[in-house]
C-alpha positions in Angstrom: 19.3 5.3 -10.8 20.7 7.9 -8.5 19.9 7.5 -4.5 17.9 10.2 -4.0 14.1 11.3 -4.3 13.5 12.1 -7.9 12.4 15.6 -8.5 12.6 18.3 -5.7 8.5 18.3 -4.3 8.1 16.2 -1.4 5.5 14.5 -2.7 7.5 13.3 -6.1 7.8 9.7 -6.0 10.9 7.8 -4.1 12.4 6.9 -6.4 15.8 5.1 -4.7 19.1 2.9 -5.8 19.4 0.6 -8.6 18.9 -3.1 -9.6 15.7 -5.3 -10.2 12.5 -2.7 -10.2 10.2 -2.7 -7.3 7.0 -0.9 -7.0 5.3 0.1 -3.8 2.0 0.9 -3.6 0.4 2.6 -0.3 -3.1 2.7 1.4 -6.3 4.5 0.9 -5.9 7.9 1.7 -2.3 7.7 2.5 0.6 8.9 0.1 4.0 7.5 -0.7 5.5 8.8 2.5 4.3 5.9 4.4 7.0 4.3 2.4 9.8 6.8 3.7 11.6 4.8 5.9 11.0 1.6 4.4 12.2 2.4 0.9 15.5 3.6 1.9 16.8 0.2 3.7 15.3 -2.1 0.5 17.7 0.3 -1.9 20.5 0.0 0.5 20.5 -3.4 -0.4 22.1 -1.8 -3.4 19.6 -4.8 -5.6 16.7 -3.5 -6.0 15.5 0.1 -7.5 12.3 1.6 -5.7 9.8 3.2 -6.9 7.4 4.7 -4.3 4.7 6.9 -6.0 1.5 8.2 -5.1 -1.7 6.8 -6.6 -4.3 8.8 -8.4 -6.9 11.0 -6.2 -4.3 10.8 -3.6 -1.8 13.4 -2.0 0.1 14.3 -4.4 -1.2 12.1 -7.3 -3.1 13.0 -10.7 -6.4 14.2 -10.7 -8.2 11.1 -12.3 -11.7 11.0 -13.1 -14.3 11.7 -10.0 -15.6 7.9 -9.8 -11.7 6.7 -9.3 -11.9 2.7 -9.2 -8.7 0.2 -9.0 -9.5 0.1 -12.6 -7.9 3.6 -12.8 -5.0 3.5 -10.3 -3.5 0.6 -11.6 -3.5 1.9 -15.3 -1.6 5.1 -13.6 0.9 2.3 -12.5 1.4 0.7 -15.5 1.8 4.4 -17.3 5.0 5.1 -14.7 6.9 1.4 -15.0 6.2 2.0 -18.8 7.6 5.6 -18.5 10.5 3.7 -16.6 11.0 1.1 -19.4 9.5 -2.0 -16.8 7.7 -3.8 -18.3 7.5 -5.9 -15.0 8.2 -5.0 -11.5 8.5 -6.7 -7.7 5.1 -5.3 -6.7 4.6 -4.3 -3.3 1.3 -3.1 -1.5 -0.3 -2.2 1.4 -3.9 -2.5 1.5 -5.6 0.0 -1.2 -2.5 -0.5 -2.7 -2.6 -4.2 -1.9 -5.8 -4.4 -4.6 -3.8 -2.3 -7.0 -0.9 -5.2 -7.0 -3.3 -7.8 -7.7 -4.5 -5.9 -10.6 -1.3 -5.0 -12.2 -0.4 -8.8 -11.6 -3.6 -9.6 -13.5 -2.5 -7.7 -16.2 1.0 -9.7 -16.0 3.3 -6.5 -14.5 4.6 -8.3 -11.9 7.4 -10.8 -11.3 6.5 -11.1 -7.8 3.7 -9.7 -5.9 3.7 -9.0 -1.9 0.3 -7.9 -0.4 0.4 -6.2 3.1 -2.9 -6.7 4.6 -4.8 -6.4 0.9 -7.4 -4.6 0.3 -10.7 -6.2 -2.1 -10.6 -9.7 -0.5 -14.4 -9.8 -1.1 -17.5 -10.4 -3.9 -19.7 -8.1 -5.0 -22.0 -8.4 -2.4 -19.9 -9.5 0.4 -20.7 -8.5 4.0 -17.4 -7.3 4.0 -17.3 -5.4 1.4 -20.2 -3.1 3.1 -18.5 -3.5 6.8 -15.3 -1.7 5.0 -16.7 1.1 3.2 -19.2 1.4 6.6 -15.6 2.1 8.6 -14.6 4.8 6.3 -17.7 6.3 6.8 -18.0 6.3 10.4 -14.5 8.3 9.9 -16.0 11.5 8.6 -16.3 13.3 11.7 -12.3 13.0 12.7 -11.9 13.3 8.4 -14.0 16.7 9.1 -12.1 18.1 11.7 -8.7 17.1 10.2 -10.1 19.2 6.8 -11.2 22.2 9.1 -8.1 22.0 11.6 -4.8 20.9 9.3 -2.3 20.3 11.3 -4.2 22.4 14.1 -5.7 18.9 14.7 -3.4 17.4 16.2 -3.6 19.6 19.6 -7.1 18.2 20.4 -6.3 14.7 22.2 -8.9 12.9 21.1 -7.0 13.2 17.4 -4.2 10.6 18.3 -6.6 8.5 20.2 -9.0 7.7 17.9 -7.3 8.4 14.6 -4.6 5.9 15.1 -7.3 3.1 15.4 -6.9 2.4 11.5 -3.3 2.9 11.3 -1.0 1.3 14.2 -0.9 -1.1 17.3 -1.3 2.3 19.9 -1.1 5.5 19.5 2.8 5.6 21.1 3.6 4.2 18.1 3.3 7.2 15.9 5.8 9.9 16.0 4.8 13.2 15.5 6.8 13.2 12.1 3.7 10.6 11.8 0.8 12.5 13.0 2.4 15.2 10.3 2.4 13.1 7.0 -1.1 11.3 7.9 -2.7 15.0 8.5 -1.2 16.2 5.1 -2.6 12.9 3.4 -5.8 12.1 4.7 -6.8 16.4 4.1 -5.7 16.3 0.6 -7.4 13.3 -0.3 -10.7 13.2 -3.0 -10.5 10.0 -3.6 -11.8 9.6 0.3 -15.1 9.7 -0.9 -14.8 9.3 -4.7 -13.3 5.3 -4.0 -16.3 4.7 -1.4 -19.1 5.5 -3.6 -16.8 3.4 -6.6 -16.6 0.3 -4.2 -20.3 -0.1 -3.6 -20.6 -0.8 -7.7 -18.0 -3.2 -7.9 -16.9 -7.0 -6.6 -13.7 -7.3 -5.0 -10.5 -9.1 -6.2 -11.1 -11.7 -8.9 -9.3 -14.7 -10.7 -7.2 -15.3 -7.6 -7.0 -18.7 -8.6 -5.2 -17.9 -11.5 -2.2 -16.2 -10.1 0.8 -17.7 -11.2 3.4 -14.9 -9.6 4.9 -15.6 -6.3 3.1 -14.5 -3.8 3.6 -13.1 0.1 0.7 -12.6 1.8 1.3 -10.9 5.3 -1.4 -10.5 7.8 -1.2 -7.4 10.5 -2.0 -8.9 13.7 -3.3 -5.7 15.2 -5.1 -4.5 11.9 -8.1 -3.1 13.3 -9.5 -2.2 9.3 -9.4 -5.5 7.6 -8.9 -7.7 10.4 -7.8 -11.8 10.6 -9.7 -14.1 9.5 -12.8 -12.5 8.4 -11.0 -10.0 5.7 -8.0 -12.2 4.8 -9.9 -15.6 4.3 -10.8 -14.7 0.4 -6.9 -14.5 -0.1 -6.3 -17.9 2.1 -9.2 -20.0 0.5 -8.8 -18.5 -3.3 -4.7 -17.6 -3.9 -2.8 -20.7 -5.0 -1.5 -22.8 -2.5 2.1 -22.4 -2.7 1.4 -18.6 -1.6 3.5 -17.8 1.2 1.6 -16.2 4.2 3.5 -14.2 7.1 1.5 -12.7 10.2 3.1 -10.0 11.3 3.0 -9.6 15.2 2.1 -6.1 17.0 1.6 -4.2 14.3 -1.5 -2.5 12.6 -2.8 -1.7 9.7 0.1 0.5 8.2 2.7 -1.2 9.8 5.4 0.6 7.9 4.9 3.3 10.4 5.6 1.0 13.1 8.3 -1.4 11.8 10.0 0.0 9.2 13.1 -2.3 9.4 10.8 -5.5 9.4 8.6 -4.7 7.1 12.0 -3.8 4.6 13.1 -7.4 5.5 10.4 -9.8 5.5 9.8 -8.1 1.3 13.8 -8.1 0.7 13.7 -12.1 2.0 11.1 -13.1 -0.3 11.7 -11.2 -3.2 15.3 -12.2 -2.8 14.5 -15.6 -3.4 13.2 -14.7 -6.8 15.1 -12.6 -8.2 17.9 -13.3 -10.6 21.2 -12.9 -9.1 23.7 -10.2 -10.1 26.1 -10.9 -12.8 28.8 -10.5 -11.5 27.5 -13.4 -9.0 27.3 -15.2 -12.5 30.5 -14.6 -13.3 29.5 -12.2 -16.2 
């Protein structure tokens, strides 16, 4: 695979370098461009092929049906590694996203699977589960004016103040480049409400237990959306004990925006230590 985005749209899928295949998935109402400066640095490592897409009801993702559910997104997934001839993939996900990789592992698509502060860590009728979509909701206003406004938004100061509560550690820690992408996203975005009124219906993450992938998971300290412990202690008390868990210090939510480089190496070090070696490395 080439080194460049596939296609000429900016919201085509990265789709970067060559080696094993690795999917990234991003969070709700986000698009692949949170992975646009992580992406690059994990093909550079000239052993791993990217693919970066966006999910369904997302910027720049199919339509899909008007209830969207994980359900849905992940069978989206499986149709574009299938289109790709992978019939597994290094799965990596980032909240929304995060959910999605523990589906497609479910479903046995992935040779490892990294979740970035995961999304679904609850049961059907989980406090939690109501405390997320409650968050969302409480975003409307600022979801309003971002619809009314565009990009126009972003010269009101309250924007930066309160909208990068979800997202980072402080606002200083989103460039404008930032503020750009996450206006773009979060206005062209059905699945905003489509996914909240899905969630109410459903449980969270299931069979947990069962997962017999490798798995990273990595816990924002600053992540003001599903915050440590009381969002991440379905993962700790139901994933297998040989998971490996990483808390990520000064970062929030989306940390990609914030930390590109560590976020790139913390999933290169662990996928790294599954993945089959080159052969030349094996002397074929």
């Amino acid at each position: 695979m080439s080194g460049s985005m596939a296609g000429t749209s900016p919201r085509d899928p990265i789709h970067l370098g060559s080696g094993q295949p690795m999917l990234l998935l991003h969070p709700f109402m986000m698009s692949q461009n949170v992975w646009k400066q992580v992406a690059p640095l994990i093909a550079d490592t000239g052993r791993y092929e990217v693919l970066a897409p966006t999910l369904p009801g997302h910027n720049g993702g199919v339509k899909g049906r008007f209830f969207l559910d994980t359900a849905e997104l992940a069978d989206d997934m499986e149709r574009r590694m299938d289109a790709l001839g992978w019939d597994t993939a290094h799965i990596v996900g980032n909240s929304l996203g995060g959910w999605v990789a523990f589906e497609l592992e479910r479903r046995g698509r992935a040779r490892t699977l990294t979740g970035i502060a995961p999304a679904g860590g609850w049961h059907h009728y989980s406090p939690v589960k109501f405390e997320i979509v409650a968050k969302f909701v409480a975003g409307l206003p600022i979801w309003l004016v971002a619809k009314l406004l565009g990009q126009r938004s972003l010269r009101l100061p309250y924007v930066r103040q309160l909208g990068y509560v979800p997202i980072s550690a402080s606002a200083d820690r989103l460039t404008d480049e930032h503020w750009h992408d996450i206006i773009d996203d979060v206005t062209h975005c059905p699945a905003y409400y489509q996914l909240l009124l899905k969630s109410l219906l459903l449980p969270g993450l299931l069979e947990l237990t069962e997962a017999a992938t490798p798995t990273h998971l990595v816990i924002c300290e600053k992540d003001r959306v599903l915050p440590h412990p009381r969002f991440t202690r379905h993962f700790t008390d139901h994933l297998p004990s040989d998971t490996r868990v990483t808390h990520l210090d000064g970062v929030g939510h989306i940390p990609m925006y914030e930390a590109p480089q560590q976020v790139a190496d913390l999933i290169v070090e662990f996928v790294d230590g599954y993945a089959a070696p080159p052969r030349e490395a094996l002397g074929g």
